[in-house]
N, C-alpha and C positions, 0 to 999 in steps of 0.2 A: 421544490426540485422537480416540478411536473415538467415533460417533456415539451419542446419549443417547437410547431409545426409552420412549413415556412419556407421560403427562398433564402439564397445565402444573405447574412445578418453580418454587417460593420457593425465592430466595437471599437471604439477609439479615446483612446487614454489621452490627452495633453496634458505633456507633462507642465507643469508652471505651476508655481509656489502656490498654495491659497492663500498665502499672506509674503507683506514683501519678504524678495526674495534676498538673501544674503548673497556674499561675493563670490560664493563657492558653490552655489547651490546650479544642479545642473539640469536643462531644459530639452525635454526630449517628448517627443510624438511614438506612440506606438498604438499600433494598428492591430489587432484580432480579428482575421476571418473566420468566422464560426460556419462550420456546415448549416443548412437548414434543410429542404428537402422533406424527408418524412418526418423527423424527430426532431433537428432542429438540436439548442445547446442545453443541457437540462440545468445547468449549474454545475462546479465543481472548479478541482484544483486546477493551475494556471501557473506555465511557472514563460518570463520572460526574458530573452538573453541579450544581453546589450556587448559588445565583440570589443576590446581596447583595438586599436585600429585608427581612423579620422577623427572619429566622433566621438574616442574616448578617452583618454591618456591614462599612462598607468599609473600617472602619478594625483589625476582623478580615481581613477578605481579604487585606487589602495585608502584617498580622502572621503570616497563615502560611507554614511555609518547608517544611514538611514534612506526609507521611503515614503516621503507621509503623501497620502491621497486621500479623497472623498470618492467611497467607494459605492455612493448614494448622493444626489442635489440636496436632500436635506439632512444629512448625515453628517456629526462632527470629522476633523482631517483624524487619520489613524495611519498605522505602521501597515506598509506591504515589509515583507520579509528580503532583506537582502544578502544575497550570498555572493563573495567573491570565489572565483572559480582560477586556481593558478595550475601553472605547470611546471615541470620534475626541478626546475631550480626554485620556485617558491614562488617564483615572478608571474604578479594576477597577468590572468590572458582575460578575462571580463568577468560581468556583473551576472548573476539571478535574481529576477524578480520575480518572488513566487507567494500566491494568496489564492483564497477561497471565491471564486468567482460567482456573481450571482446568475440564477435564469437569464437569458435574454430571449424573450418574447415572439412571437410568428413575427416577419417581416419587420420590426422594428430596431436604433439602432439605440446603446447606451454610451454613454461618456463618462470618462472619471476625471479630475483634478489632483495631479499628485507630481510632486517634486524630488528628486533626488540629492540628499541633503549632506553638508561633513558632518562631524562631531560639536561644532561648534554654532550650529542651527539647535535651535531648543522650539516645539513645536509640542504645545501641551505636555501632557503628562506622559513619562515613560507607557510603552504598551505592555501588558504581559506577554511573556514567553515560557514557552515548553521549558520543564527544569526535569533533572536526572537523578534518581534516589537510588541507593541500593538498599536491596529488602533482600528477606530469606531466599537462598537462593537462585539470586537473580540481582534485575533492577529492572525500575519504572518511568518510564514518562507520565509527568504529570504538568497538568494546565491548570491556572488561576488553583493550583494547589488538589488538584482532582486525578487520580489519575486515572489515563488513555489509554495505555496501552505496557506491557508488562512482556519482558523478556526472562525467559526460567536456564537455566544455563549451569550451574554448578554441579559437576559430576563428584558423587563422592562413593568410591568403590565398597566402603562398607553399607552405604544404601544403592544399589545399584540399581536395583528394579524401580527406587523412586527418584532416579535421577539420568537413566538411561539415554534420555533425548531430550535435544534441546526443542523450544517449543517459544509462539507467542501467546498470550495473554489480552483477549478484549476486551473493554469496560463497558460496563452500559452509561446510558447517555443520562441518568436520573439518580447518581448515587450509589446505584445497586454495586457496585464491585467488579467482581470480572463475569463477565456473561460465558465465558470459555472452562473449561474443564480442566483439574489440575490431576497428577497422580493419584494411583488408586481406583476403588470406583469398578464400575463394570468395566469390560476393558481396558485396563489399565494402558495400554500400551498408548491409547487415544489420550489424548493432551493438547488443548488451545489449538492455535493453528502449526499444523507440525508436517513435516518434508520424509519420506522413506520409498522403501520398494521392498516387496517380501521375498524376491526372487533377484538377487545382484549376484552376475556370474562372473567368474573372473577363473578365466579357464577352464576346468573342471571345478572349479569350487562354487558351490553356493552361500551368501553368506544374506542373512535377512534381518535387516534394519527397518523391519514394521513391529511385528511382535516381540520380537527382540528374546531370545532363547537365555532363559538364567543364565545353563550350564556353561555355554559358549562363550558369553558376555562379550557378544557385539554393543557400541556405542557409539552416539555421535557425543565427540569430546568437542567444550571449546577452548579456545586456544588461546584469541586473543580480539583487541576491538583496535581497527584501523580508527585512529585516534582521528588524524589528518583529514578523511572521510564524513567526522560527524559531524552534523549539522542540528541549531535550536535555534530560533527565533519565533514572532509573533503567530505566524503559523505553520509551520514544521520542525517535525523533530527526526532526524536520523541518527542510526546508531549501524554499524558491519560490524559484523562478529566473522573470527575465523574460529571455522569449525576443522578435524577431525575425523573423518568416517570410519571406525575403527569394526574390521569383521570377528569372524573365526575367532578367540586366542588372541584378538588383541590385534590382525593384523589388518597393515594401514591399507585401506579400499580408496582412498579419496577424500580428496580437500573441498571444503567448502567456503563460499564467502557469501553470505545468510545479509542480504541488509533490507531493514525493515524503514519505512518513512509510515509515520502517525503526521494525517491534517488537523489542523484544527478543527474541532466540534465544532457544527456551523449550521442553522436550518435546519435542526432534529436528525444529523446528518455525522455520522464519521467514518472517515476515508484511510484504511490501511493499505499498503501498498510493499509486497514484499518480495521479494528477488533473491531465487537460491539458482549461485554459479557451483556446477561441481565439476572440481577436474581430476579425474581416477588418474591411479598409480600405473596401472598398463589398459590397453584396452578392456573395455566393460561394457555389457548388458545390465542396463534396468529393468528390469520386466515384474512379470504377476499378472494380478489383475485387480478390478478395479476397484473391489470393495477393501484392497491391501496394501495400495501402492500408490503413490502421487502425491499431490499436494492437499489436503484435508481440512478439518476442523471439526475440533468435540464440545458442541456445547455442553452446558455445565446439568450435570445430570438433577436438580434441583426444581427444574426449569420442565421436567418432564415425568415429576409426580402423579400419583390419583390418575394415571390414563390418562397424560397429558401427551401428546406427539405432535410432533413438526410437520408441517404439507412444505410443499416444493412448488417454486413457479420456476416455468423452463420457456425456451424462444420459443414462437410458435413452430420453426423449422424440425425444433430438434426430434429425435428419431429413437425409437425403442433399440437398445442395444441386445444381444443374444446374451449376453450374462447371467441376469436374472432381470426381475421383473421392477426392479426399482434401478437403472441402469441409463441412459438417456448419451447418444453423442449430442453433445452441444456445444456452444461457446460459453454459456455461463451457467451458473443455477445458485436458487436464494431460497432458504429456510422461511416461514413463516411460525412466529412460535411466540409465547409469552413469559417472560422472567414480571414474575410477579401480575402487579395490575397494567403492566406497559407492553403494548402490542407491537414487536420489533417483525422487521424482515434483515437478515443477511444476506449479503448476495455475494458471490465470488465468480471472478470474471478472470476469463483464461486469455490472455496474449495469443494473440495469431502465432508469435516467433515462438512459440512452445513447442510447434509442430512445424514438418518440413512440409515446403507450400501444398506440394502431392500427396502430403499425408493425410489420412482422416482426421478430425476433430479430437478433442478431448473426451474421452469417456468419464461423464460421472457419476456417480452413484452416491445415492442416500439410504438414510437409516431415519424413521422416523423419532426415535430417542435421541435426536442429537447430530448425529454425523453424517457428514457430507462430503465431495472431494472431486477432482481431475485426477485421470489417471492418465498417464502417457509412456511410451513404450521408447528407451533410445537403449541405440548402440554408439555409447563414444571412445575414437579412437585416443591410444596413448596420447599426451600433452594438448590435445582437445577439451573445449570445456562446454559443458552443457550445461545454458542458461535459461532459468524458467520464471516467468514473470505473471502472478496474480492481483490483484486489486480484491479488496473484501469492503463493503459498503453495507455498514449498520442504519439502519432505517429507522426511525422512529414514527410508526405509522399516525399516529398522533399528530402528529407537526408536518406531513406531508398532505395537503391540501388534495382533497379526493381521495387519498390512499394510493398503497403502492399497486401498479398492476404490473403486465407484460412489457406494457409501451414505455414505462421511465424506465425500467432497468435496463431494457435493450439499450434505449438514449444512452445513458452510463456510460454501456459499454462500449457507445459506439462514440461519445465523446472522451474516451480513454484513450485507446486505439488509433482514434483521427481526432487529434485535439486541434483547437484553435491553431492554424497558421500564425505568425505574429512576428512583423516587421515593425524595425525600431529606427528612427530617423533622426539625429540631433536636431534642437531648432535654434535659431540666430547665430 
């Protein structure tokens, strides 16, 4: 996943069976424009939309079940992930094609072979897909029976301080279990990757859902999982949760709708991607500051035994914040740290729409045992929702050729942010 330096790069898929095609199988060209310029595409997630409209009929949409492509010249045909995407009567309005994209090179351009097939096309063996398990407290994503990624969620008021917020769950890429931190622990309140503010005003009232005060017993409840919403196949898996925001005494601050997408482990490489909408009960301040508020993560305190601590890679732009001394505005920042004998970077990467265009950056702040985060400051009005959008990229410095520096995370980020353009054209 080394960064690609480079003038702008054509990718171009045609679509056509790699073996004859059946009577339903359907024939389509799609285009990727990749940035190049300084960074150029480093690899990563890829999702492509084909519109019902000329090119596509709904009674095609609804027939396809599959994507198989050669996503390499010498690579066997395998599954792109296909998602129908409908609207408030049920009726598909189009297709997603979404998979783990490889590097594409300085100035050079790559091709795939892959077809869009019914149920009645058999093209090798079933792929694996992401499957859904409930476990203590929660449930899991797992791959080829491993699992990815872990949502914790069940409030149970006689454990309250070990069930107070909801939170994600990392795996590492080798076995090890969850890289993230669960209940308990030094700061307990720190938990996986987890959403708060230590300062939420709501008139004269304070009520703080980071630390989370015994006596008071503020919570994030959840509620319920937009079924409709979730998505599994050969490479992603989505799950929404609605959440909750419970202050003071139990009183309602604000709904959430928390949805998380795990990619496929791919190139020593896994891609979480999580999205917290909250819409408060009347208008509301988020505030604090940065080492108490925003979007976070605790790794798993195991990991940071014997005088073991985390260093920080940040943009070369980003800038000393007046806070304290480990404080940085920036667009992203990544841990470098070790679980075991396996040398990982995390990186967490903050959305531009996080902030209003005029606004400053993200403030983030680290801890070298572990914890890291964005902080950001809104005021949103009654029936307004404030949507914040991060990407988390586990790195397995092993399996990244040269290792990770400054230059591929920024790529990341900036192939996140500006992802491939990508036109879709039926052919014959």
């Amino acid at each position: 996943m080394r960064p690609a330096l480079g003038p702008l790069v054509a990718l171009a898929l045609s679509v056509c069976a790699p073996r004859a095609a059946a009577a339903r199988d359907l024939p389509f060209a799609i285009e990727l424009s990749v940035p190049g310029g300084a960074q150029g595409f480093p690899g990563g997630p890829v999702e492509a939309r084909l519109a019902v409209g000329p090119g596509l009929t709904v009674e095609e949409a609804n027939g396809v079940r599959r994507a198989i492509a050669r996503l390499a010249a010498d690579s066997p045909p395998e599954a792109l992930q296909v998602e129908v995407e409908r609207d408030a009567t049920g009726a598909p309005t189009g297709l997603v094609l979404a998979w783990v994209a490889a590097p594409v090179p300085a100035g050079s351009a790559a091709s795939v072979r892959a077809a869009l097939v019914g149920a009645e096309t058999q093209v090798g063996a079933p792929a694996p897909e992401f499957t859904l398990h409930t476990i203590e407290g929660g449930r899991e994503w797992r791959f080829e029976g491993v699992p990815v990624l872990g949502f914790m969620f069940g409030y149970d008021a006689a454990r309250h301080a070990d069930t107070f917020k909801t939170f994600h769950h990392l795996a590492g890429l080798h076995g090890e279990g969850w890289l993230t931190k669960g209940a308990g622990g030094s700061y307990p309140h720190q938990r996986g990757v987890f959403v708060g503010w230590d300062r939420i005003l709501v008139g004269n009232q304070r009520h703080d859902l980071w630390t989370i005060d015994e006596a008071l017993r503020p919570r994030q409840e959840h509620d319920t999982f937009d079924l409709d919403a979730e998505r599994r196949g050969p490479w992603r898996a989505r799950h929404v949760s609605r959440e909750r925001w419970l202050g003071n005494g139990g009183v309602k601050v604000a709904d959430e709708r928390r949805t998380g997408d795990v990619w496929r482990p791919t190139r020593g490489a896994l891609v979480f991607d999580v999205e917290s909408a909250l819409s408060p009960r009347v208008t509301t301040t988020f505030a604090g500051n940065p080492a108490h508020a925003g979007v976070h993560v605790r790794l798993a305190e195991e990991h940071f035994q014997a005088g073991r601590q985390a260093s920080f890679l940040l943009p070369a732009d980003a800038e000393d914040h007046p806070y304290d001394g480990d404080s940085w505005t920036a667009r992203w920042c990544a841990a470098r740290f070790r679980a075991g004998d396996q040398r990982y970077v995390l990186a967490q990467l903050a959305h531009p729409t996080n902030t209003a265009p005029d606004a400053p950056l993200p403030v983030f702040n680290a801890r070298g045992y572990g914890r890291f985060g964005a902080f950001t400051e809104h005021r949103v009005e009654r029936a307004a929702t404030l949507t914040l959008r991060h990407r988390f990229v586990l790195l397995d410095e092993a399996a990244v050729p040269g290792g990770v520096d400054v230059a591929l995370i920024e790529a990341l980020w900036r192939a996140w942010v500006t992802p491939p353009s990508v036109t879709v054209r039926r052919l014959g």
